[in-house]
N, C-alpha and C positions, 0 to 999 in steps of 0.2 A: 699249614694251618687250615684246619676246616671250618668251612661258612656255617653260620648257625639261619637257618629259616625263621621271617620275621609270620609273625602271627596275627591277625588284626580279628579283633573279636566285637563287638554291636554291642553287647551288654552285660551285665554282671555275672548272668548266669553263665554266658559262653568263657567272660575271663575266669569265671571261676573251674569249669572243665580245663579249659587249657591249662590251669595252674596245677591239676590233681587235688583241686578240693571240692568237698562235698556241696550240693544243691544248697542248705541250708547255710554254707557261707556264702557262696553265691547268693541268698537273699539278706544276707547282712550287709555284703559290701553294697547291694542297693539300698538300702534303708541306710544306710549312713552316708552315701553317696546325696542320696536326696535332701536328708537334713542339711549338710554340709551344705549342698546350692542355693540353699531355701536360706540359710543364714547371709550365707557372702551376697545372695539379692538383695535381701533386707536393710545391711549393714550398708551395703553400698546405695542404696538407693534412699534412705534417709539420711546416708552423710556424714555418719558418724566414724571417731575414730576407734582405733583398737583400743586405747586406752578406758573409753565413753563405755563400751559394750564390754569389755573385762566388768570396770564398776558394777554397772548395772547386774551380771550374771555372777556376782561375787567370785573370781577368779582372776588368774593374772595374766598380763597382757601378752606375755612370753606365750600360753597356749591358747588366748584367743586369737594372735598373729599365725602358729601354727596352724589353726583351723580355716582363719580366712586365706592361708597359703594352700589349703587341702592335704597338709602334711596331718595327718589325725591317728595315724599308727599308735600314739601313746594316748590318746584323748577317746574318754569313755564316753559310749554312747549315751549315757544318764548327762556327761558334761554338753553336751550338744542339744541334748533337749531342754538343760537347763539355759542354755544361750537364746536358745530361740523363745522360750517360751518368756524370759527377760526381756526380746526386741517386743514382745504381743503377740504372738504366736502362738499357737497349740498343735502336736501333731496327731492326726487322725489316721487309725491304726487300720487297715480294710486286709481281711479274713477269706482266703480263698484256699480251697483245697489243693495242694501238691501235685502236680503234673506224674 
């Protein structure tokens, strides 16, 4: 059986090379990485439960558990800003030119 080489990558951009995908999903899997942290801080630090934050962001609690697990493979990034922006949040978009 041959060993497979493990890979440890620092951040989006490097997992997204390692993966054989493009720069520009490498900047999605950050921006939805962020969202996602920015929620389960929030959520977590005012106390509330998945069922409280489903309500509030009209959705069900099946994917906002998803989300605070970091499972988000099926979860649109419109459903993530509409989570955060239901805890009081808003996200601020910053514009830089492509490496």
């Amino acid at each position: 059986m041959k060993k497979s080489k493990a890979i440890v990558t620092r951040n989006a951009a490097e997992l997204a090379k390692a993966l054989g995908l493009t720069p520009a999903d490498g900047a999605e899997i950050a921006l939805r990485s962020d969202l996602n942290s920015k929620i389960v801080e929030v959520v977590q630090r005012k106390g509330l439960t998945h069922a409280q934050v489903a309500r509030l962001a009209r959705t069900s609690r099946t994917r906002l558990t998803a989300i605070m697990n970091r499972n988000t493979k099926d979860i649109s990034t419109d459903l993530l800003l509409r989570v955060l922006y239901s805890l009081g949040y808003t996200a601020k978009l910053k514009f830089q030119k492509a490496a």
